[in-house]
C-alpha positions in Angstrom: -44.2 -47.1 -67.6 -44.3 -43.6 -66.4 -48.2 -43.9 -66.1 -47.4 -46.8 -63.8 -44.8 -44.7 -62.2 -46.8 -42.1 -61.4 -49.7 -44.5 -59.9 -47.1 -45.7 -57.4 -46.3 -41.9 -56.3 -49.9 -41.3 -56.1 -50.7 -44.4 -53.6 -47.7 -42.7 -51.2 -49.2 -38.6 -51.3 -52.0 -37.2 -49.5 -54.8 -34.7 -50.9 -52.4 -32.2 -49.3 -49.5 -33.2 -51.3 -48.0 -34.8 -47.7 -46.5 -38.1 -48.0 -49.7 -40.8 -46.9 -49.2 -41.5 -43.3 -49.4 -45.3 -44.1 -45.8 -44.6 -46.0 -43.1 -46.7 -44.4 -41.1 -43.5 -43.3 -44.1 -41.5 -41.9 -44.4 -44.0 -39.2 -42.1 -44.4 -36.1 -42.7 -47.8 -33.8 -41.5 -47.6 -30.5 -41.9 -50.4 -27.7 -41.6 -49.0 -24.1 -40.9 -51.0 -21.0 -39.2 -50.3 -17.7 -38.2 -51.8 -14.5 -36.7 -55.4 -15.9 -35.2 -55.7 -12.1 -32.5 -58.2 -13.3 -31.7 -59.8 -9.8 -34.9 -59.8 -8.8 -37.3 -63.2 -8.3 -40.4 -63.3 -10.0 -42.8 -65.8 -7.3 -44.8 -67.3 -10.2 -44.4 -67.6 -14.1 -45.4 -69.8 -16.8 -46.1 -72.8 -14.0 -43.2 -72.6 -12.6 -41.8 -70.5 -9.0 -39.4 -68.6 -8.1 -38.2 -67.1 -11.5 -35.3 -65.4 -12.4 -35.5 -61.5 -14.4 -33.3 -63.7 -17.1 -35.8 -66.0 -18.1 -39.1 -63.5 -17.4 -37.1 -60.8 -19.9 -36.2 -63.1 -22.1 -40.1 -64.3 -22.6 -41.1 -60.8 -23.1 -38.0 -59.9 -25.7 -39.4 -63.1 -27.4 -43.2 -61.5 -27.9 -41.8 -58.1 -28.9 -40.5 -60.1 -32.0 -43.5 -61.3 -33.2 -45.0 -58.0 -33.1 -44.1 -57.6 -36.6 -46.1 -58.5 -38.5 -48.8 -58.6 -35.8 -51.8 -56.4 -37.2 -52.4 -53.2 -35.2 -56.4 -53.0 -33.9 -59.0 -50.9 -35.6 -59.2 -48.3 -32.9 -58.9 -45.2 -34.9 -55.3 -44.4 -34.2 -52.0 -44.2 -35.7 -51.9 -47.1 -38.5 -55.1 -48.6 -37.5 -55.4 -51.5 -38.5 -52.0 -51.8 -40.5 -49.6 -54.7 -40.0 -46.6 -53.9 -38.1 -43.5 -54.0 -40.3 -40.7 -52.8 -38.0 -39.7 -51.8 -34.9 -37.6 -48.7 -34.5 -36.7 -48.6 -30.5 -36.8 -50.3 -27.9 -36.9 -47.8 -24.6 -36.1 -49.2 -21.2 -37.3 -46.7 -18.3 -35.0 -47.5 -15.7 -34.4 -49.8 -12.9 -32.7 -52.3 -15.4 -30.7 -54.1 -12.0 -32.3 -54.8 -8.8 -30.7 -53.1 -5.6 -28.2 -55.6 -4.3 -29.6 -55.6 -1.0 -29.1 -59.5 1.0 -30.3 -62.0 -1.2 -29.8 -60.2 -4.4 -27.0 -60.2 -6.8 -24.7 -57.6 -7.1 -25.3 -55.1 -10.3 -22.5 -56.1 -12.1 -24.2 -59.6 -13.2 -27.9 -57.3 -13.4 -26.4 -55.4 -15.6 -23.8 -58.3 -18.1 -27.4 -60.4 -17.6 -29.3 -57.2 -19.3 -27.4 -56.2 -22.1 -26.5 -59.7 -23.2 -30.2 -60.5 -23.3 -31.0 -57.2 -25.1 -28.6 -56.9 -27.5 -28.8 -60.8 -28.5 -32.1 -62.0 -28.1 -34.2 -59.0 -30.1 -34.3 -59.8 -32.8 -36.8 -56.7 -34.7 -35.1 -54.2 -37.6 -35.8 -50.5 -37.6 -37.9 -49.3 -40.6 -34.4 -48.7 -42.1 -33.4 -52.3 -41.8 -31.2 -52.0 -39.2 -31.3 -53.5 -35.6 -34.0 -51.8 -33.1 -32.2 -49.3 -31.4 -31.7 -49.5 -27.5 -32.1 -46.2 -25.7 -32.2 -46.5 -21.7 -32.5 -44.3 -19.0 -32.0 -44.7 -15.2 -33.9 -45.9 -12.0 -33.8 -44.9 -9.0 -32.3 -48.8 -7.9 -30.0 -48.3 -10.8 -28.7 -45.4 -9.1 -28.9 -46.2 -5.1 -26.6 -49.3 -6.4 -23.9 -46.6 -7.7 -23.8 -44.5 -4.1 -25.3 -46.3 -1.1 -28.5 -47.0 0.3 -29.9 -46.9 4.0 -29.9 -50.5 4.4 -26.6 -52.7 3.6 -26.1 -53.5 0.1 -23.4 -55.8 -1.5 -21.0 -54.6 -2.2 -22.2 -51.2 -0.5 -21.3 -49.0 -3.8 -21.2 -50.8 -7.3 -21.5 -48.0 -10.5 -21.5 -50.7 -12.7 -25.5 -50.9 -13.9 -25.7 -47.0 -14.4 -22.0 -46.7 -15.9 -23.2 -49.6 -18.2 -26.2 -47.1 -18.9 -24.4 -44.1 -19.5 -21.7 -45.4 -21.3 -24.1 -47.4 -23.7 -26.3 -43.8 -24.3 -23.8 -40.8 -23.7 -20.9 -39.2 -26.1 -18.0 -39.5 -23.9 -17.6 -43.1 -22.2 -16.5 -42.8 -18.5 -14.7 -45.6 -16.4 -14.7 -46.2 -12.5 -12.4 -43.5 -11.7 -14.2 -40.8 -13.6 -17.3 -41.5 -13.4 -18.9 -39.2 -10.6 -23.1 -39.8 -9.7 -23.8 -35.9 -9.4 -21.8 -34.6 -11.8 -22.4 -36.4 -14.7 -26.2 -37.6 -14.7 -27.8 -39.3 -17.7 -29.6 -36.8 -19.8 -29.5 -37.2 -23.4 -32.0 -36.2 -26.2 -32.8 -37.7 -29.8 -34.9 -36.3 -32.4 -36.7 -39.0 -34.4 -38.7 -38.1 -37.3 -39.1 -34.6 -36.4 -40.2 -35.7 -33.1 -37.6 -34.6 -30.0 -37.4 -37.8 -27.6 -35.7 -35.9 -24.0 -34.6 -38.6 -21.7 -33.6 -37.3 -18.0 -32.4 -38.7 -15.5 -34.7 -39.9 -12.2 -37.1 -37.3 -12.4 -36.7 -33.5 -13.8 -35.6 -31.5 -10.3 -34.3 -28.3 -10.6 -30.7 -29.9 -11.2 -31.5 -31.2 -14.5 -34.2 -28.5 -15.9 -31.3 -25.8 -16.9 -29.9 -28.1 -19.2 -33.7 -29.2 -20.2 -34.6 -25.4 -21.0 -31.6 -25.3 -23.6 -31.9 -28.9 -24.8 -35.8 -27.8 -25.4 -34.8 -24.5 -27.0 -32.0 -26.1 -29.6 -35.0 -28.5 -30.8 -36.8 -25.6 -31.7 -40.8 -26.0 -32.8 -40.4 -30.2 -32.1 -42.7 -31.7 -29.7 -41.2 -33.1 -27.0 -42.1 -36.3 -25.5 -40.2 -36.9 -22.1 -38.9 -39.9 -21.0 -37.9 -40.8 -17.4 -38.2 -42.9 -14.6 -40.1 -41.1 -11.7 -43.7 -40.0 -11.6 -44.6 -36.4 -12.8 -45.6 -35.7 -9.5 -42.0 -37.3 -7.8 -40.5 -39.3 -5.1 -39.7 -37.4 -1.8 -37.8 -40.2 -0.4 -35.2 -39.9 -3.4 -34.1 -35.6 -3.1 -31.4 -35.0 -1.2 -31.4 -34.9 2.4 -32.5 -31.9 4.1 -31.0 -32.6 7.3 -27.8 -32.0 9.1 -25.8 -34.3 8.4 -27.4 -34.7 4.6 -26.0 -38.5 4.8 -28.1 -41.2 3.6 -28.7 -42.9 7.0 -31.5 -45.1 8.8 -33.0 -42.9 10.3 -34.0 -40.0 7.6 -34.4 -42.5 5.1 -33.7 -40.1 2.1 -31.8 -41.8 -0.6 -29.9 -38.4 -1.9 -30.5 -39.3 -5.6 -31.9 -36.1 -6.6 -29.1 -33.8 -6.0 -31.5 -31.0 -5.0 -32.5 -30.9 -1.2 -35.9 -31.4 -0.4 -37.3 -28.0 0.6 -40.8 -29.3 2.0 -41.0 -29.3 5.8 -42.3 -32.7 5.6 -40.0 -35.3 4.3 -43.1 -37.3 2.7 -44.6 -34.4 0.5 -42.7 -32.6 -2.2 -45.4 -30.1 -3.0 -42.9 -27.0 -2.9 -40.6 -29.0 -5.8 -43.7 -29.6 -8.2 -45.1 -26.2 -7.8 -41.6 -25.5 -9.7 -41.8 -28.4 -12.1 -45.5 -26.9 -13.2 -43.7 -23.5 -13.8 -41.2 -25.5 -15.7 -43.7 -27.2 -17.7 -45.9 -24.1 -18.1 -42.9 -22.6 -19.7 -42.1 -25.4 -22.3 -45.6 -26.5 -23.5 -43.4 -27.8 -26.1 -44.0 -31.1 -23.7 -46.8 -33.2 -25.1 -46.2 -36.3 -23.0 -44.6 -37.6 -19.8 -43.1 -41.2 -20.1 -42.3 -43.5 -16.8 -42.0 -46.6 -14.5 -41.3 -47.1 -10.9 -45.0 -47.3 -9.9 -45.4 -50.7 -12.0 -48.7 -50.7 -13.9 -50.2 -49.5 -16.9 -51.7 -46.8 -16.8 -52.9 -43.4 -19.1 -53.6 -40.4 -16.8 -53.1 -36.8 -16.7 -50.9 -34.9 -14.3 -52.5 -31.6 -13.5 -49.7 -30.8 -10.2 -50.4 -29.9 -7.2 -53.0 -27.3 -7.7 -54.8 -28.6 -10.5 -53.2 -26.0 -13.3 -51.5 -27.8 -15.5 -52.6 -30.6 -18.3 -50.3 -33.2 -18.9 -50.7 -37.0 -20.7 -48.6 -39.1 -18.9 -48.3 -42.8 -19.4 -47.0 -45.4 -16.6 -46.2 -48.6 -18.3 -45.9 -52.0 -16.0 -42.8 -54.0 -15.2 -42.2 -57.8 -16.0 -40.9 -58.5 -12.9 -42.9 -55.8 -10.2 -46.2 -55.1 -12.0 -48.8 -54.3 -9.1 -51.6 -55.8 -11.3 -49.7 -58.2 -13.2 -47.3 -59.7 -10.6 -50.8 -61.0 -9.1 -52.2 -61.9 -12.4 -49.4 -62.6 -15.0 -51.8 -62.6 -18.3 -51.8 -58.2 -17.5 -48.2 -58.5 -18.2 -47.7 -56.0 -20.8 -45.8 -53.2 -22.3 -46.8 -50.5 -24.4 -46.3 -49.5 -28.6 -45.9 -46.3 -28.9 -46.3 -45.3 -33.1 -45.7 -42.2 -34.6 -47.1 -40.4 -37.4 -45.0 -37.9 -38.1 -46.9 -36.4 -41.4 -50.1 -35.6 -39.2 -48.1 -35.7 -35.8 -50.2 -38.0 -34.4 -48.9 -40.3 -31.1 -50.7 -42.8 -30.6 -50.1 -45.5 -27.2 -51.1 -48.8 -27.3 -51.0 -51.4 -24.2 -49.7 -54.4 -25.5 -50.4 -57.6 -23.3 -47.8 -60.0 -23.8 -48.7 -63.5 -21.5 -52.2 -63.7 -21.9 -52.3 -67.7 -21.7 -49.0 -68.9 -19.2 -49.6 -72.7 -20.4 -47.9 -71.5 -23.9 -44.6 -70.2 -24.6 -45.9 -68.1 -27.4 -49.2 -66.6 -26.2 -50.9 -64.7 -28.5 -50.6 -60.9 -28.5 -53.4 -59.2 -27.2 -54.1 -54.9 -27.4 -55.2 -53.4 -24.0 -55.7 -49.8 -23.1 -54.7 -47.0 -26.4 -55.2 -43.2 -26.4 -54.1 -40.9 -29.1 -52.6 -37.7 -28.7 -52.3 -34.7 -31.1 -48.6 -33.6 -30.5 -48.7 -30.7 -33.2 
């Protein structure tokens, strides 16, 4: 017995007396998505037209089941070729509720139509047997719903999506009346198998990077992989207006969601801002990897600013409802599997294609684009 004991310790350390990176608890699975756009009108699906986020979301919640026990490819990265027991999170990168512009619904149905589907229709446990955790952060539609837009929405201000979102991911629940856009903006952080997950808000402007440098300094030595739902290299349109009045109006077209005012000259470059993001990141190379939506496709690229000085992964994953590729061709409808080994601290990202044949309700899972990362 304590022979066979001993075997079973054995098959679970490394030469290095680590635990084996195959271990259950060495890995971390994480599925990313963003911009689920419930509200919005997909023009074509599975044979039919005009379909609703509802059932488009609830065809890709279905495939992220089966993932386990899908096997993982033999592409040399984390768990290569291993069959996928669990599913940790699930992280949705904003714009979880169309902007109720005319013809769309308001964000109070986006966002009951969201969490009912998310929180009832996935199905996956966590490598501790509990339900897949839901983390979420916001988008910028999310967020023009909650304070106005430059075109007419309905009803013209309606916190309900991005109250929904911080209520679901922050400490202290707000309601209506004290809930306030600006001052309390969803930034959160979660450290997961000695890995430090930083969700922020929009983008990371000046605004939210004081409480990033302490939230970065509390994790200590823990790589950081950031999570948000803007482009590293921003969004001009979404700072705050530069102009007198700083309204959000027709004419400048600025959607004030940033609360830091845009200090280019030109309202359609934000050089000035990510000359000070680079500093930022220069400053906190604890930041492996840059996470986001809003410019729907997947995609593995690195973000070297504005004057080519900087190196840093960043991974733009597609959107089931807006994909640039895949709303024209629905079998590149995918998400991404991000796994974790947090012995070696390896990341790898894997491109998971989820509607590779739209006659069948359960097309099989097929593995796009991966890259591997070295995050310590």
């Amino acid at each position: 017995m304590r022979n066979y004991f001993l075997f079973i310790v054995l098959l679970f350390i490394d030469a290095t007396g680590n635990a084996s990176p195959f271990a259950k608890d060495s890995i971390i699975q994480i599925v990313f998505t963003a911009d689920v756009h419930y509200g919005y009108v997909r023009a074509h699906f599975r044979g039919k037209e005009q379909v609703r986020a509802q059932k488009v979301n609830a065809a890709m919640l279905q495939q992220i089941n089966r993932l386990p026990p899908t096997r993982l490819p033999e592409d040399g990265g984390v768990a290569a070729g291993k069959t996928i027991r669990f599913i940790d999170y699930l992280i949705v990168g904003g714009d979880i509720a169309n902007r109720a512009e005319e013809g769309y619904q308001n964000a109070t149905r986006s966002w009951d139509e969201f969490i009912n589907a998310y929180n009832t229709l996935l199905s996956t446990k966590s490598s501790s047997n509990k339900k897949t955790g839901l983390l979420l952060t916001p988008g910028n539609h999310d967020a023009s719903n909650a304070i106005g837009y430059f075109k007419k929405l309905h009803p013209a201000v309606n916190p309900d999506a991005l109250l929904g979102i911080y209520n679901r991911m922050m400490p202290k629940p707000k309601t209506k009346a004290t809930f306030d856009y600006y001052r309390d903006p969803v930034n959160y952080s979660r450290d997961i198998g000695g890995i430090h997950f930083l969700f922020v808000s929009i983008w990371p402007d000046s605004s939210k990077q004081q409480w990033m440098d302490q939230d970065i300094r509390a994790a200590g030595k823990k790589p950081v992989l950031l999570f948000t739902h803007v482009p590293p290299y921003g969004d001009p349109k979404l700072f705050y207006n530069p102009h007198v009045p700083p309204t959000i109006n027709a004419q400048d077209k600025m959607e004030n969601l940033l609360p830091e005012h845009l200090k280019d000259k030109d309202p359609k470059t934000d050089i000035i801002e990510q000359r000070e993001w680079v500093v930022f990141l220069k400053a906190h190379p604890q930041i492996k990897a840059y996470f986001h939506g809003h410019e729907n496709k997947n995609e593995y690229y690195t973000y070297t600013g504005p004057d080519d000085d900087i190196q840093l992964p960043a991974f733009r994953v597609d959107s089931p409802m807006k994909g640039k590729r895949s709303s024209k061709d629905e079998r590149q409808l995918s998400f991404q599997l991000l796994s974790v080994n947090t012995v070696t601290g390896q990341l790898t990202v894997r491109e998971c294609l989820w509607n590779t044949d739209p006659k069948s309700s359960t097309p099989p899972l097929q593995w796009g684009a991966v890259t591997t990362l070295q995050l310590r």
